[in-house]
C-alpha positions in Angstrom: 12.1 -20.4 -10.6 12.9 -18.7 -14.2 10.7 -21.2 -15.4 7.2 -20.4 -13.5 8.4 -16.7 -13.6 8.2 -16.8 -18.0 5.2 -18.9 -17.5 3.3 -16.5 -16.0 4.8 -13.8 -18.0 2.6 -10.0 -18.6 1.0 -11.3 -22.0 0.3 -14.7 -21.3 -0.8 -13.7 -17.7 -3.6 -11.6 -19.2 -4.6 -13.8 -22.2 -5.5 -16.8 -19.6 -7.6 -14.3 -17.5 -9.7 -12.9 -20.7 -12.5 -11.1 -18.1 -9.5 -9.4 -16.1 -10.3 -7.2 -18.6 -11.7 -4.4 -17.2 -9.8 -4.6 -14.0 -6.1 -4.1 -16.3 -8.0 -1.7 -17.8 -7.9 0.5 -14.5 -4.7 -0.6 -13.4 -2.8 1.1 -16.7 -4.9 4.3 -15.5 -2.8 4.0 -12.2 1.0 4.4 -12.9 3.2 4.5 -9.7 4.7 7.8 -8.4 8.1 9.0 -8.5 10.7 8.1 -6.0 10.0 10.8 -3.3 12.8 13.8 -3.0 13.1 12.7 0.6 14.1 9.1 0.1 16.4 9.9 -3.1 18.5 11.8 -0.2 18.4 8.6 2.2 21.6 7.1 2.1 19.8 3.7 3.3 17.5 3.9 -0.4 19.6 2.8 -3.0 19.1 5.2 -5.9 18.7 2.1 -9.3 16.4 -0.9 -8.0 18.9 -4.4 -8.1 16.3 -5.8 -10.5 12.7 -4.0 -12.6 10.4 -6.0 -15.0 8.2 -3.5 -15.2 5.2 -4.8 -13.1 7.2 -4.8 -10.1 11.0 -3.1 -9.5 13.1 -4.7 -6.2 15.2 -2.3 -4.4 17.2 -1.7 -1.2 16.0 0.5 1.7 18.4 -0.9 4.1 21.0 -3.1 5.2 19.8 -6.8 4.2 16.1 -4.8 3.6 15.0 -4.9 0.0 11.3 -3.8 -1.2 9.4 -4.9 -3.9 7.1 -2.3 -5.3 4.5 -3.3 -7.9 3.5 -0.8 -10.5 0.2 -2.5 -11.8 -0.1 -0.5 -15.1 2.7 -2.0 -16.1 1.3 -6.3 -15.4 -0.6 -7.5 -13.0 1.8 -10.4 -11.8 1.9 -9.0 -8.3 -0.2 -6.3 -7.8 0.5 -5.2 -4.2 3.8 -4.5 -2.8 6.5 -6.9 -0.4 10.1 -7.5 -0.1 12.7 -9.7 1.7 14.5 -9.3 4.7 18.3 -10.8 4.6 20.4 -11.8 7.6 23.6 -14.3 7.8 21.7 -17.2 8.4 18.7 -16.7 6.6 16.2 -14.6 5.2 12.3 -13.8 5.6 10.4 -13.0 2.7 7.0 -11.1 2.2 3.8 -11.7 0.4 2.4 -14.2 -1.7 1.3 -11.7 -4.6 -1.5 -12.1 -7.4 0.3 -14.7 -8.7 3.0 -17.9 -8.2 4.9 -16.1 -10.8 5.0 -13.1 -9.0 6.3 -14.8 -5.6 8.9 -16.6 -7.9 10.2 -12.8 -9.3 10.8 -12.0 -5.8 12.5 -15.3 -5.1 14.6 -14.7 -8.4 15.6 -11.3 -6.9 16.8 -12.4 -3.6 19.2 -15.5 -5.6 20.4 -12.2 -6.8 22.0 -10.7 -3.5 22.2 -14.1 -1.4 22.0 -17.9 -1.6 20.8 -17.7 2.9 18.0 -20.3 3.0 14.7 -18.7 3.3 13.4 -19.2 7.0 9.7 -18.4 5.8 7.8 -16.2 3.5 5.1 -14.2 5.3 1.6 -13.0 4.0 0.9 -9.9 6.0 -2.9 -10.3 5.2 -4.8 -13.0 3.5 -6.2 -10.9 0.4 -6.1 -12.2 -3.0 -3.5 -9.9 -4.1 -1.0 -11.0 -1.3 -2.1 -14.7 -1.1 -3.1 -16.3 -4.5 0.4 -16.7 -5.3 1.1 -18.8 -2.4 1.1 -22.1 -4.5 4.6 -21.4 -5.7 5.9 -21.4 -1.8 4.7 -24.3 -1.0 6.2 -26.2 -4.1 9.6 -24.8 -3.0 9.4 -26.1 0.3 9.0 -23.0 2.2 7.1 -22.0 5.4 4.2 -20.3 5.4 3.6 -17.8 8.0 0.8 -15.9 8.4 -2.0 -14.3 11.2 -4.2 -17.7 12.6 -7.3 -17.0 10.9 -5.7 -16.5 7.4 -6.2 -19.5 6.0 -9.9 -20.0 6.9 -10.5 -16.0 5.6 -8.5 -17.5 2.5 -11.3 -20.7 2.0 -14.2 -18.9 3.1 -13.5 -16.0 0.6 -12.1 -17.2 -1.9 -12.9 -21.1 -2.1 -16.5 -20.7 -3.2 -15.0 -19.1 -6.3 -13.6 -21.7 -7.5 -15.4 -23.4 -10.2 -18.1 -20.9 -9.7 -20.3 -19.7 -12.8 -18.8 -16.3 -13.6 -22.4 -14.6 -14.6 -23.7 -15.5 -11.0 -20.6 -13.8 -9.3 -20.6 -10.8 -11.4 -24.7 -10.3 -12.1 -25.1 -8.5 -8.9 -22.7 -6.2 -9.3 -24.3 -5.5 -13.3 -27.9 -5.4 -11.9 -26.2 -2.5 -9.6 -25.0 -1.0 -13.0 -28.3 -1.1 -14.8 -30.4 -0.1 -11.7 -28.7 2.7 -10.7 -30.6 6.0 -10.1 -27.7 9.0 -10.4 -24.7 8.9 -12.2 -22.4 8.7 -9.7 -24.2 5.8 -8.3 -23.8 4.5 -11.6 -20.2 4.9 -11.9 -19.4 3.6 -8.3 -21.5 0.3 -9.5 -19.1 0.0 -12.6 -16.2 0.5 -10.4 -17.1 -1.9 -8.1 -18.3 -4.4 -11.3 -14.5 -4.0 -12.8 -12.6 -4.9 -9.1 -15.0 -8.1 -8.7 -14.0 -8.7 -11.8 -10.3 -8.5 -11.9 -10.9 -11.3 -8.0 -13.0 -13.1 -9.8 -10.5 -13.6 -12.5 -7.6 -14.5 -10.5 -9.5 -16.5 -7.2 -11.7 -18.8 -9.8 -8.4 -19.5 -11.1 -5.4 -20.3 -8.9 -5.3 -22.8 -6.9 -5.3 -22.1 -3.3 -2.8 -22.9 -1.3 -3.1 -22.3 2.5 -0.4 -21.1 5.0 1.0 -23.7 7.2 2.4 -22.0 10.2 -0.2 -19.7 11.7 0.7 -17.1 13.9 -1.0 -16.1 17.2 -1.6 -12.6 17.4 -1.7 -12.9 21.3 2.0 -14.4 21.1 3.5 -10.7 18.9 5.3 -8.7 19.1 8.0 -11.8 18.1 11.2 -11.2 17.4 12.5 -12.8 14.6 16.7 -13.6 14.2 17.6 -13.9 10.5 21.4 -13.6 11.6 22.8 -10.3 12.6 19.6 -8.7 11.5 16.2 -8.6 13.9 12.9 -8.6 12.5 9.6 -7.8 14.7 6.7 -9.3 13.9 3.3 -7.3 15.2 -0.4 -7.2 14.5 -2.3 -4.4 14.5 -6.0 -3.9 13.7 -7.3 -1.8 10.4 -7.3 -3.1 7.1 -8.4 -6.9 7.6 -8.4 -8.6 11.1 -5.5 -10.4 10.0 -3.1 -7.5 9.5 0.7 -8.5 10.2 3.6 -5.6 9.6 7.3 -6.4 10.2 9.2 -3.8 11.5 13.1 -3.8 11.6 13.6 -0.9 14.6 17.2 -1.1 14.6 17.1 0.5 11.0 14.1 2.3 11.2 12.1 0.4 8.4 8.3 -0.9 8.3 7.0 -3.2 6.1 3.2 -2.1 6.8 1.6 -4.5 3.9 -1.8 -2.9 3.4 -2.2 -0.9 6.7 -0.7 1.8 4.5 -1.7 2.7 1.8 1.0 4.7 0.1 -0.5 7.9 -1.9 -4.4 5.6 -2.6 -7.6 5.7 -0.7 -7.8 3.2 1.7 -9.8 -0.5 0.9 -12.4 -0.7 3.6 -14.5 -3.3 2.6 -13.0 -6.3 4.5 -15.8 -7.5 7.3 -13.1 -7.1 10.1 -12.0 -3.8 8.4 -11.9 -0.9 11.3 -12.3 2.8 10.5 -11.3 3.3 14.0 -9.3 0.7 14.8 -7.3 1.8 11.6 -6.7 5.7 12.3 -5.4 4.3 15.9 -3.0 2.5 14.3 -1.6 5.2 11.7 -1.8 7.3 15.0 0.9 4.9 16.3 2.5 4.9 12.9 2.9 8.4 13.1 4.6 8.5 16.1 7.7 6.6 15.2 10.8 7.8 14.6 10.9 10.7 11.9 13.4 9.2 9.5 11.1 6.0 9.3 10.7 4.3 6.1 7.5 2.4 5.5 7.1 0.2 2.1 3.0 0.3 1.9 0.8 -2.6 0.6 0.2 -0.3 -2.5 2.0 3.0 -3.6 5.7 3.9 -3.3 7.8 3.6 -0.7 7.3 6.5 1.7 8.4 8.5 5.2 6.5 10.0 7.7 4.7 12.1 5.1 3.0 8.9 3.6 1.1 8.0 7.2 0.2 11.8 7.5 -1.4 11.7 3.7 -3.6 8.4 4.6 -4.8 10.2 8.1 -5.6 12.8 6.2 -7.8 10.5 3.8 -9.2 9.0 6.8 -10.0 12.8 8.1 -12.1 14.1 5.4 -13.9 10.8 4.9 -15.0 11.1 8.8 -15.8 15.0 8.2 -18.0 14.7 5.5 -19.5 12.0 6.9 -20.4 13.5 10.0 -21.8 15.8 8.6 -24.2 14.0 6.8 -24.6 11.4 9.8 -26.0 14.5 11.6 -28.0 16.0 8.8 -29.8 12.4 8.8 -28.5 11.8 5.8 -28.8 7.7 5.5 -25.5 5.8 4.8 -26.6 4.3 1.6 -26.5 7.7 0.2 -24.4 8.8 2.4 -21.5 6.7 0.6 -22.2 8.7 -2.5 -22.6 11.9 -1.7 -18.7 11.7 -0.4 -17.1 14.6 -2.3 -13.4 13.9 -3.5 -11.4 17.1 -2.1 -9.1 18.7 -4.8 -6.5 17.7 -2.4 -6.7 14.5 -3.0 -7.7 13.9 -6.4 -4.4 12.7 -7.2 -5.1 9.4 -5.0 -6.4 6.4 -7.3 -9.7 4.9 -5.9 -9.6 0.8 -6.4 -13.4 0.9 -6.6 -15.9 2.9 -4.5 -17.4 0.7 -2.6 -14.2 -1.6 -1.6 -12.7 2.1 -0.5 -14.6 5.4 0.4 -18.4 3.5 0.5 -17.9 0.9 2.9 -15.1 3.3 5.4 -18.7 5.7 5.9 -20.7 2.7 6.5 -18.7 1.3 9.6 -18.2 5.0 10.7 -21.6 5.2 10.5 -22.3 1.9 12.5 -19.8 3.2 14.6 -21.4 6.7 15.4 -25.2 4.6 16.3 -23.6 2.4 19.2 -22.1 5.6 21.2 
């Protein structure tokens, strides 16, 4: 495992992706928060993480519960954020990451607290950044679990990348650049250029390897015993149609994978991506116990005040919108007329039109079937 984890390490990683260029160059621009006050009071948040390279720290926010949180600025090995779950008998971890050499840190990091044998390792959503680093699973001989239609999202999105001539994938999105009428249009277009970029870079690149034990959302919640510690597997609808989060209720923790996003403006941009399907299910978030821990998808780790930040997100998108949905205002231009509150200018925006352009677009669809 040390092996594939120095083969992929930060400057080799980005010197075989050359045209993840641009995309690094926004990651360094989005450095990971503080610990909150809160959660450096929670007894069940250990203060010094067991184990931080720097692109990702692993630390434990419960008993057997350990997070991994990925500070992109810092590599882009894994990108989003997952953890491991540890019982007696055995021990469930989370995500696939940006890379195998990211999955084998988080292996690495569990060899470091117990030898249990790993029951499965779980992608809560088939994105690139939680899937492309799947590959390193499956030549360790461990289950794959993720939602049924993960694998086919993963082929159908990603497989027609590979091999693909990297001027036809990106030209679009530069033709959007050069043709854009405003500057803001303009600078939405570039955003959008430098996150197709930084996919591109990774899916034309990795060899995709598929998850082998599909789970039926109509079967969850599942409970899942790891050996004196319960897991719950459930599905709820939002970020991707294929959206699983694993709670542990005895403890109070939710591993939400990227139906939270911790302190960032959403990513919309998914086809089975629901505005409302989304706020229903923060809505639910919210009302869980007060002292809940959630570890997002992307951000740091977070309480009840992290779901009432991303409902808030969600809030003023929908009330600018609405506005201009009843001025007339088309959603083409609607999507750029979206004025970033004060309030939340601290939030890093992945790329307009993967986050605040396509969340007004489906409200907008949404508004014109009522």
């Amino acid at each position: 495992m040390k092996e594939i984890y120095e083969r992929f390490s930060r400057r080799r990683f980005i010197a075989q992706t050359s045209c993840f260029g641009a995309f690094y160059a926004l990651a360094k621009l989005i450095p990971l928060p503080v610990l909150a006050e809160e959660l450096q009071r929670d007894s069940r948040v250990a203060q010094t993480p067991i184990v931080d390279k720097g692109f990702a720290s692993v630390r434990k926010v419960g008993n057997g519960l350990y997070a991994t949180i990925s500070d992109p600025s810092k590599g882009l090995q894994t990108v989003c954020n997952g953890g491991f779950l540890v019982g007696k008998d055995s021990a469930l971890l989370l995500e696939g990451f940006t890379t195998p050499g990211g999955a084998a840190f988080q292996m690495d990091a569990l060899r470091m607290v117990s030898q249990a044998p790993v029951k499965a390792a779980l992608d809560t959503h088939y994105h690139f950044d939680h899937s492309m680093g799947n590959s390193f699973y499956g030549a360790n001989g461990v289950p794959l679990w993720a939602h049924a239609a993960a694998a086919k999202r993963i082929v159908e999105s990603y497989g027609p990348m590979q091999g693909a001539d990297k001027d036809a994938v990106l030209g679009p999105y530069q033709k959007r650049v050069k043709d854009a009428k405003s500057d803001a249009e303009r600078a939405h277009a570039q955003s959008d250029l430098n996150a197709v970029t930084g996919l591109f870079a990774v899916a034309s690149t990795t060899v995709l390897a598929l998850p082998n034990h599909p789970i039926d959302p109509s079967k969850l919640p599942m409970s899942i015993d790891l050996g004196g510690l319960t897991a719950v597997l459930e599905s709820y609808p939002g970020h991707s149609g294929t959206d699983i989060v694993t709670k542990v209720p005895e403890q109070n923790v939710v591993y939400a994978g990227d139906l939270l996003f911790s302190g960032w403006y959403p990513v919309c941009v998914d086809e089975k991506a629901t505005v409302s399907g989304w706020r229903e299910t923060l809505r639910k978030f919210a009302a869980l116990e007060k002292d809940t821990i959630f570890v997002p998808g992307h951000g740091q780790i977070c309480g009840q005040e992290g779901i009432a930040a991303l409902r808030e997100v969600f809030d003023d998108i929908a009330e600018q919108a609405e506005k201009m949905y009843k001025a007339g205002v088309p959603a083409e231009e609607a999507q750029h007329r979206y004025v970033v509150p004060d309030k939340l200018k601290n939030f890093p925006i992945y790329s307009w039109g993967f986050t605040i352009g396509p969340a007004i677009t489906k409200l907008y669809a949404e508004w014109q079937t009522k």
